[in-house]
N, C-alpha and C positions, 0 to 999 in steps of 0.2 A: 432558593436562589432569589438573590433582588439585585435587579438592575436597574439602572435611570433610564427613565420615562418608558418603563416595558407598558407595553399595552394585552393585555388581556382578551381575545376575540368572541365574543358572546355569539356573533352569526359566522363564524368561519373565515374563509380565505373568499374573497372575493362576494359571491354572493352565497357559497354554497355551507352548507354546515361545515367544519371543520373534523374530516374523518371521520364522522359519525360511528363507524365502523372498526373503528380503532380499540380494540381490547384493551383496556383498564387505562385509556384516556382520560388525564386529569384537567387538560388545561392549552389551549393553542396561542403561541407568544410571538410577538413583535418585538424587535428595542433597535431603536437607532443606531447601536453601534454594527447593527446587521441587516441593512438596507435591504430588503427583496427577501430578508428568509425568514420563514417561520419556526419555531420549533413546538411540537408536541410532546408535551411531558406524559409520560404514560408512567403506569406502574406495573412492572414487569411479574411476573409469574415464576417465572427460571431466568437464572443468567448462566447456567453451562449450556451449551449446545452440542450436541456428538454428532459428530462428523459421520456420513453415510458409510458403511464399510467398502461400497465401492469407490469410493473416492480415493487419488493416487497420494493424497497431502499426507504429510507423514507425521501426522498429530491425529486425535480421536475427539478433542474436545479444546471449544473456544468459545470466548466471553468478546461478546459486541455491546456496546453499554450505548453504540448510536447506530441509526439506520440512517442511510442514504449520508451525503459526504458535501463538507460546501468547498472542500478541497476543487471541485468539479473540473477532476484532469478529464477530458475529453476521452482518454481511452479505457477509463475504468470500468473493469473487468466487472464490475457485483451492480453495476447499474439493474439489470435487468431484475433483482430484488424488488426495487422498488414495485413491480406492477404486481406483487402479491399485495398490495396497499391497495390498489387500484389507483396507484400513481402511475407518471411515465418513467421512463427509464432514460430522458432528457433534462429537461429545466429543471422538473421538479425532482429528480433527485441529487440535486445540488441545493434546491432551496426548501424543501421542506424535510426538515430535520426531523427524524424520532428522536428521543431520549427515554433512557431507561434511568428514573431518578432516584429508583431503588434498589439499583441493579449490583451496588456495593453490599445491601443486608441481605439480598435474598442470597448473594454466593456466599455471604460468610456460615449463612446457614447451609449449604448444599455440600460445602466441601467438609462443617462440619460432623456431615453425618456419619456412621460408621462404614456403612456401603462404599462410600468413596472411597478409590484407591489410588489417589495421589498421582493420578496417571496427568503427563505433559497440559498444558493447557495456553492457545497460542492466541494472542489479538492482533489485530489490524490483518485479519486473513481476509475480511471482508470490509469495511469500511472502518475509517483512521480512527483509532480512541483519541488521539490528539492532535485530531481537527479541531479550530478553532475556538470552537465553542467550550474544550475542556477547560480554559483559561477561568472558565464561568461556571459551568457547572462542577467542575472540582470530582467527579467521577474514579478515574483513577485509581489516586490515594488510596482509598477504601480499597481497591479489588486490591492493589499488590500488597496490603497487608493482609486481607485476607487468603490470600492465596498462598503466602510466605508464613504465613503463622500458621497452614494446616499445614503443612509443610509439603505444598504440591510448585514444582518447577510450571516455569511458565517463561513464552516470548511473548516481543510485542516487536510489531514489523511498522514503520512511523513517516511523513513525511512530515511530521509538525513538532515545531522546534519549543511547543510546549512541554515535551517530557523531561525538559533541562529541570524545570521547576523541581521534578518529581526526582532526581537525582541521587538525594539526602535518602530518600524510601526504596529505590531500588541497591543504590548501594547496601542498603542495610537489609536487604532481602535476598540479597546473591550472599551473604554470610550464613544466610538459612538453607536456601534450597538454589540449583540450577538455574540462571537468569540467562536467556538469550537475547540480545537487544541488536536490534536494526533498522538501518536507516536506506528508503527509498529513494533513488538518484538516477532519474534517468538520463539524465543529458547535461551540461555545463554551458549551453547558450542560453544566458540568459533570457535573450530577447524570443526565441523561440519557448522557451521553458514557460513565457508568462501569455503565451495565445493558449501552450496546448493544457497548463496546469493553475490557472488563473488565480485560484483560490488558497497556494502554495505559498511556504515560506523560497526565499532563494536558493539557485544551488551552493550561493557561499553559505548562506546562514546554515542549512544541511550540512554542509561542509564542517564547517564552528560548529554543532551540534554533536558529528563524530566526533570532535575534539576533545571536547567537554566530557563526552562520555569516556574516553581512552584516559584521559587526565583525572577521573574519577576511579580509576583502577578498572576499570569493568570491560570486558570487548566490545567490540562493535563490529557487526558484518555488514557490508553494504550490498543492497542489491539495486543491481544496473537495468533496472526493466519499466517501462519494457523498450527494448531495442525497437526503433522505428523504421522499419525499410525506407532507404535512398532518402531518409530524412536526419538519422540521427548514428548512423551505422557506418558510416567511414572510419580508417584506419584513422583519420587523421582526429575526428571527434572523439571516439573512442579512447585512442591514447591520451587525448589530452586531461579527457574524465577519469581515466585510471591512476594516470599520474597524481592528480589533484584529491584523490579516493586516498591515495596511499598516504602521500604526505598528509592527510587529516588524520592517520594513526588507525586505520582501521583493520581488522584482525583479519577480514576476508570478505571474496567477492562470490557473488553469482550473478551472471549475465543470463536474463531470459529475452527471447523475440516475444514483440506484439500478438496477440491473439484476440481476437473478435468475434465472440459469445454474441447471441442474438439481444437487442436492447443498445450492446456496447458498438456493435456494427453499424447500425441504423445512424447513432449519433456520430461516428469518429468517419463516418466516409459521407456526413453533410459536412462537416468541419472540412475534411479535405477537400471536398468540392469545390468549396468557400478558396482555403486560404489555398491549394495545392492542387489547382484541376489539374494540371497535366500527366500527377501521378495516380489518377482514379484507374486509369487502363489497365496499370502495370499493380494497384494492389488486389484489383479484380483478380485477376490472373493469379501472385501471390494465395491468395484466398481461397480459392477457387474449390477447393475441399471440404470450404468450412471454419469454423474460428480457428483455426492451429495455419499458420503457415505453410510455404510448400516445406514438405523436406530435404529437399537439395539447397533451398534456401539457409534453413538449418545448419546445413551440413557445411554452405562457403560460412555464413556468421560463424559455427565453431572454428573453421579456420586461419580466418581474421585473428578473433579474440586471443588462442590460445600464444602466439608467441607476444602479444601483448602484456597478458597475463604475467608470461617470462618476463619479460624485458621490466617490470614494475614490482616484480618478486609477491606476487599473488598466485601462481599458479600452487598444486599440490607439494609439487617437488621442491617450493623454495623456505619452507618451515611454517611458515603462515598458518595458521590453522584455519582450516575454511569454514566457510558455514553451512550450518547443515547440519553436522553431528550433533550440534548441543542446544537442539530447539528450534534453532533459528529458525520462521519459517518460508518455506520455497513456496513457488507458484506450483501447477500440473508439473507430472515429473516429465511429460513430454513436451515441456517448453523449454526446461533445460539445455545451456549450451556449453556442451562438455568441450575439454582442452582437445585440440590434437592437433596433427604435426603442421607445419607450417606451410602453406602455401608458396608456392615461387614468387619472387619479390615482385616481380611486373602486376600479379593479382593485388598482392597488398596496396603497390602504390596507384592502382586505376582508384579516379577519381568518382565518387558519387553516379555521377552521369552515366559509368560506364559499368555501370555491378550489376545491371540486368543481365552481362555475360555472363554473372556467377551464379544464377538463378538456375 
């Protein structure tokens, strides 16, 4: 990689070495065009990762080519990753970037072994391959040819309107093997979308990004998560995201609620603090179990959602093919918010203020 006027840090981030500890650490980078972040290029060991067999994700094995995300949505779920670094699971993982800048030969070799058995293989389960930085380091490209020449199906779940570039190579790898391709949206306020996702393309350009890919032959699944209690979860927001989901051409939805893992807690209820004290009482409560929502909570969001779904010709029954079946990947399967029957119109039409009753 060569960038204008990168700097090279021979004593570290501030005063401290840089990661010292950092496993096959080549190099800790500055460049102007990324004010406040660093990235460390390391040379990765493995790029498959196997997915714990207790875990509900419904994939076995995933390729992360970065750690930590300058994306730095506020509520992101894999922050707490980062304090295996001996970073936090705040600032710094938004500004100090891993890269794996080998992470395209080592998989070409891992898939080409004979052992491998072509089983699914999913990205952006933990932090975005096309965040910003892929523009520069060019990552990518190499994995889905690798991946599509051993002939192993793979998704990639995205908020960064970089994989348009990569277009020409996925289309011509969904001619080889099963591509499942998606795009994260959780909200259509702009002006809210850029406190809580700062580091984010727009929800138009997201928008334009299904497009492009639906215009390239290939599907697109959209996932609407995560849903933000009494922030982002009215009928009236909701439909207007669906609406706007559909007309960009996309094949299908999944609507997951917020959930708040230890690390993603800490940070998404000082934010609320900040911009939203007066709903700290009510996500407490919300919460109060642990990162999964309440389930009665659950249970009004599935039934908001589901005649939305209707009404926008996303649900199961309107031909749509949803996502899910074909790679695409989901959150926990207990954040899922399945269809069902419709609420009486008075709950649909209560305003924000007043859905604590449906708690």
């Amino acid at each position: 990689m060569r960038w204008s006027g990168q700097q090279v840090l021979a004593d570290g981030v501030g005063g401290a070495t840089a990661l010292p500890g950092l496993r096959g650490l080549l190099r800790s980078v500055r460049t102007p065009e990324f004010a406040g972040t660093v990235f460390h290029e390391v040379e990765a060991r493995s790029a498959l990762n196997r997915v714990p067999g207790s875990s509900p994700m419904p994939f076995r094995w995933t390729v992360n080519p970065y750690r930590g995300c300058s994306h730095a949505c506020v509520y992101c779920f894999a922050r707490n990753t980062h304090t295996y670094l001996d970073l936090d699971a705040g600032a710094d993982f938004d500004s100090q970037i891993v890269v794996k800048v080998n992470v395209g030969r080592v998989l070409a070799r891992e898939v080409a072994r004979p052992r491998w058995t072509r089983e699914p293989v999913a990205m952006g389960t933990n932090t975005d391959p096309y965040q910003r930085a892929e523009g520069r380091y060019r990552l990518m490209p190499e994995i889905v040819r690798a991946l599509a020449g051993s002939g192993t199906p793979f998704s990639i779940l995205t908020k960064g309107t970089v994989l348009g570039r990569d277009l020409p190579d996925l289309a011509a790898a969904a001619r080889e093997v099963p591509v499942g391709l998606g795009v994260s949206l959780a909200l259509a306020d702009r002006e809210l979308q850029a406190r809580l996702e700062p580091g984010t393309p727009s929800p138009q350009a997201r928008l334009d990004l299904v497009r492009r890919i639906a215009d390239a032959g290939l599907d697109c699944g959209v996932m609407v998560a995560p849903v933000l209690p009494l922030l982002t979860d009215s009928v009236e927001a909701l439909d207007t995201l669906l609406e706007r989901v559909r007309a960009a051409g996309a094949s299908g939805v999944s609507v997951l609620a917020l959930h708040l893992r230890p690390g993603t807690r800490e940070w998404f209820m000082a934010w609320l603090a900040r911009e939203y004290p007066a709903l700290v009482p009510a996500y407490a409560r919300l919460y109060r179990r642990g990162a999964y929502v309440d389930p009665d909570y659950r249970r009004a969001l599935a039934e908001r959602v589901g005649p939305l779904l209707r009404r926008h010709g996303l649900d199961r029954s309107s031909g749509v093919r949803r996502t899910g079946g074909d790679g695409f990947p989901h959150g926990p399967a207990e954040e899922a918010v399945p269809t069902r029957t419709a609420p009486p119109a008075e709950q649909l039409a209560a305003p924000v203020a007043e859905q604590l009753t449906l708690l």
